[in-house]
mmCIF file of the C-alpha atoms, coordinates in Angstrom:
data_MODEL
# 
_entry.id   MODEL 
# 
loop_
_atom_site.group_PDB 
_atom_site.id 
_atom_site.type_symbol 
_atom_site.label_atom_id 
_atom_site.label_alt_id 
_atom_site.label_comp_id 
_atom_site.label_asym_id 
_atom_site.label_entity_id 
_atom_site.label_seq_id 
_atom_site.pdbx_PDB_ins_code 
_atom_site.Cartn_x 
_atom_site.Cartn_y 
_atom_site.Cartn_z 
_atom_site.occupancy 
_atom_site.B_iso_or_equiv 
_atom_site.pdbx_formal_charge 
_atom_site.auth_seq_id 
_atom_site.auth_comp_id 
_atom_site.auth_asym_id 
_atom_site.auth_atom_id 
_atom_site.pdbx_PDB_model_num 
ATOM 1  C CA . UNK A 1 1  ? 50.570 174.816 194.466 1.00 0.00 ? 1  UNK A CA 1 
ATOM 2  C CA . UNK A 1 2  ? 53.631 176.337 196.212 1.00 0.00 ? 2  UNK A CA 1 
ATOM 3  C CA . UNK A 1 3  ? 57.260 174.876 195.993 1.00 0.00 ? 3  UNK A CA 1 
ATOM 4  C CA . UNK A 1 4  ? 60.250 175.184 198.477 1.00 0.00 ? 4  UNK A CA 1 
ATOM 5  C CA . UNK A 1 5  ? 63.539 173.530 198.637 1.00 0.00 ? 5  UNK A CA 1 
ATOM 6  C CA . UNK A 1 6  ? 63.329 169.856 198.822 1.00 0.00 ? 6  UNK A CA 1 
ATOM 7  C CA . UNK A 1 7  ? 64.376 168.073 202.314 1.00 0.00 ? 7  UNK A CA 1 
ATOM 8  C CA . UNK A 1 8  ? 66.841 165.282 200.745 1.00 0.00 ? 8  UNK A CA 1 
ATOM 9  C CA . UNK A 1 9  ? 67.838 162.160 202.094 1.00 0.00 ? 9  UNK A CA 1 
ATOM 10 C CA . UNK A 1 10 ? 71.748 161.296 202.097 1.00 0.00 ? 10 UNK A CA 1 
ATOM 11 C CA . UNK A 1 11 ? 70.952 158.848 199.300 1.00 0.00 ? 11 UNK A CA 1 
ATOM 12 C CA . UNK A 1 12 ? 69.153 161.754 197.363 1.00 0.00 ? 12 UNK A CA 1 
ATOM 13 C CA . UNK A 1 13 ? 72.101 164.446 198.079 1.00 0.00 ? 13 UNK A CA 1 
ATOM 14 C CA . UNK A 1 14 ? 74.631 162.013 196.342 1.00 0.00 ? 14 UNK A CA 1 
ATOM 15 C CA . UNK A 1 15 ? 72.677 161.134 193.776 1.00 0.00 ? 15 UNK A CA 1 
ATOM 16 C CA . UNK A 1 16 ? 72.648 164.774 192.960 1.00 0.00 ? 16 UNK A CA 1 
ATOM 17 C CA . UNK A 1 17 ? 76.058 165.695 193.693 1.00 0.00 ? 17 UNK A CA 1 
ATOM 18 C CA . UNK A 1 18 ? 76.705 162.943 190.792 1.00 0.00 ? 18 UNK A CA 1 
ATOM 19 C CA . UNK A 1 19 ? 74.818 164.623 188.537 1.00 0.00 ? 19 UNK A CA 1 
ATOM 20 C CA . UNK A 1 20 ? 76.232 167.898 189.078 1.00 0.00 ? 20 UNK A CA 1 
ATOM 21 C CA . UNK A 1 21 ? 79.571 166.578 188.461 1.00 0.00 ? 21 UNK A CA 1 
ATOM 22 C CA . UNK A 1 22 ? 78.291 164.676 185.423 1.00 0.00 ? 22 UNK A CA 1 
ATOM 23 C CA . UNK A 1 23 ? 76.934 167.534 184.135 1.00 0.00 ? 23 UNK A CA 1 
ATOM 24 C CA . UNK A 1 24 ? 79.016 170.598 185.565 1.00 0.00 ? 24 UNK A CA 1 
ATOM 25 C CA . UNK A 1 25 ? 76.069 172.549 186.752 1.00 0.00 ? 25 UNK A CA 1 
ATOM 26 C CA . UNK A 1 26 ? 74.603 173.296 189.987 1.00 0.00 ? 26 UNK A CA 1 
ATOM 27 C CA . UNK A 1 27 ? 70.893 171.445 190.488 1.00 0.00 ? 27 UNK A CA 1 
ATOM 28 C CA . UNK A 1 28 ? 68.562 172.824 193.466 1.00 0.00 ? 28 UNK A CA 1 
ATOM 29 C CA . UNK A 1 29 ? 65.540 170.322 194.291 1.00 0.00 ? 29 UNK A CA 1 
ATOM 30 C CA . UNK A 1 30 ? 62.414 171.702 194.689 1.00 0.00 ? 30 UNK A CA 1 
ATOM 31 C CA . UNK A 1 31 ? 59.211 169.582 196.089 1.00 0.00 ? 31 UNK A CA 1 
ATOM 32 C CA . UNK A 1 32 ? 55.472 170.781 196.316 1.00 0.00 ? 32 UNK A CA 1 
ATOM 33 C CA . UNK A 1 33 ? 54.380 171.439 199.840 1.00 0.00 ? 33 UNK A CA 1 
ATOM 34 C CA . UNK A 1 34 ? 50.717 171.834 201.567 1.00 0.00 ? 34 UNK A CA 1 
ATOM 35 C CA . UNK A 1 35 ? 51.069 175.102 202.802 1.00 0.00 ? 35 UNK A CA 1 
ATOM 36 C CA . UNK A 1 36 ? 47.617 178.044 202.743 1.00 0.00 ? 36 UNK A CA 1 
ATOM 37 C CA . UNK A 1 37 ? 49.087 181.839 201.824 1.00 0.00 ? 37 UNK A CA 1 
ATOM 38 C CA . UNK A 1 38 ? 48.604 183.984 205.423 1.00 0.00 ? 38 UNK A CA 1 
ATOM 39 C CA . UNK A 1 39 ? 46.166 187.040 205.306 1.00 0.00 ? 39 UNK A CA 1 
ATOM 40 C CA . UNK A 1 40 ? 48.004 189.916 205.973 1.00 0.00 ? 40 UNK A CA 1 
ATOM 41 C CA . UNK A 1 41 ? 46.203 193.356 207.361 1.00 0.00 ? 41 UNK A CA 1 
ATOM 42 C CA . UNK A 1 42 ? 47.432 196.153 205.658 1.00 0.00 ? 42 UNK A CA 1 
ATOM 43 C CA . UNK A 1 43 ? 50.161 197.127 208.485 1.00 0.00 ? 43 UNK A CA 1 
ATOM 44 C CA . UNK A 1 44 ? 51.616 193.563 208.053 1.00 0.00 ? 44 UNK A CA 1 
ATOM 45 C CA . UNK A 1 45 ? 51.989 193.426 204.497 1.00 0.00 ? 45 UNK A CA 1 
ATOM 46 C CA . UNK A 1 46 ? 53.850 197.338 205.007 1.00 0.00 ? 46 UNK A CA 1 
ATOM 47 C CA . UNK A 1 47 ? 55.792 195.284 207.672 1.00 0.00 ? 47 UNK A CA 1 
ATOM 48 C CA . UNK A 1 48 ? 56.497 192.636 205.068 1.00 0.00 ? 48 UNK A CA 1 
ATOM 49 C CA . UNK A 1 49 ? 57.308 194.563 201.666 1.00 0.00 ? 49 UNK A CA 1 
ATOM 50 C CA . UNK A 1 50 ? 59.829 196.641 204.621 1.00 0.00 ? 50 UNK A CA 1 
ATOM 51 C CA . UNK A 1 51 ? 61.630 193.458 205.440 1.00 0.00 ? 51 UNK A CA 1 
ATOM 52 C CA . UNK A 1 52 ? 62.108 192.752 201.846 1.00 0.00 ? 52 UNK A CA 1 
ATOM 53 C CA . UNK A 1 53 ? 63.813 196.050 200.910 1.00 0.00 ? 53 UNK A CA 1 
ATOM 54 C CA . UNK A 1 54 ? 65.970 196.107 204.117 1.00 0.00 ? 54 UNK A CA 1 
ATOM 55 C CA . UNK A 1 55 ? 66.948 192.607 203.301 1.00 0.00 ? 55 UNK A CA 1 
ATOM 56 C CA . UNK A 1 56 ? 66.635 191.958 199.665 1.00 0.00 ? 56 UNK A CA 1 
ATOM 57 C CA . UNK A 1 57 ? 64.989 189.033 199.638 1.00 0.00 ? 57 UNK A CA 1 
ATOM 58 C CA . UNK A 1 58 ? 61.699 187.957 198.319 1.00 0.00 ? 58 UNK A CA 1 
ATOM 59 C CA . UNK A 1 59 ? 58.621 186.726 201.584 1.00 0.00 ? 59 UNK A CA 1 
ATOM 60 C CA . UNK A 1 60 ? 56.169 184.816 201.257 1.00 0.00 ? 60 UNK A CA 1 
ATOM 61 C CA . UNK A 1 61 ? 53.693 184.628 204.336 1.00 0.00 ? 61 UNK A CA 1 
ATOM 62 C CA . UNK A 1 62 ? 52.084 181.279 204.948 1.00 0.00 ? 62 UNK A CA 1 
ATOM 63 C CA . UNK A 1 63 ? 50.246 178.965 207.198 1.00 0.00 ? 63 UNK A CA 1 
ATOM 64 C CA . UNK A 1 64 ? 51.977 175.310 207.050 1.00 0.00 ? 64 UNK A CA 1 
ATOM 65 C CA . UNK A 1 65 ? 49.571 172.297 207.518 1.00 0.00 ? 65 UNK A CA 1 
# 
């Protein structure tokens, strides 16, 4: 099971802006997505863990359904 940001409707986004205020937090949405984890030869994963130092940011490599 993998989970991303959730794609909100405008109903959804005020809902939660509501909340936040409510509450006086920040909420992120996250939804469960179909998605298979790419096979990376060993050159692409050095590719990969690369990008990740140059940008600081976590990867993930996938194949979306």
């Amino acid at each position: 099971m993998t989970w991303a940001f959730s794609s909100l409707t405008a109903k959804q986004m005020k809902a939660i802006k509501e909340l936040e205020d409510k509450m006086g937090v920040t909420l992120l949405a996250f939804s469960n997505i179909n998605i298979k984890y790419a096979n990376l030869s060993e050159e692409e994963m050095k590719l990969l863990l690369e990008a990740e130092k140059d940008l600081g940011v976590s990867l993930v490599a996938v194949h979306v359904e």
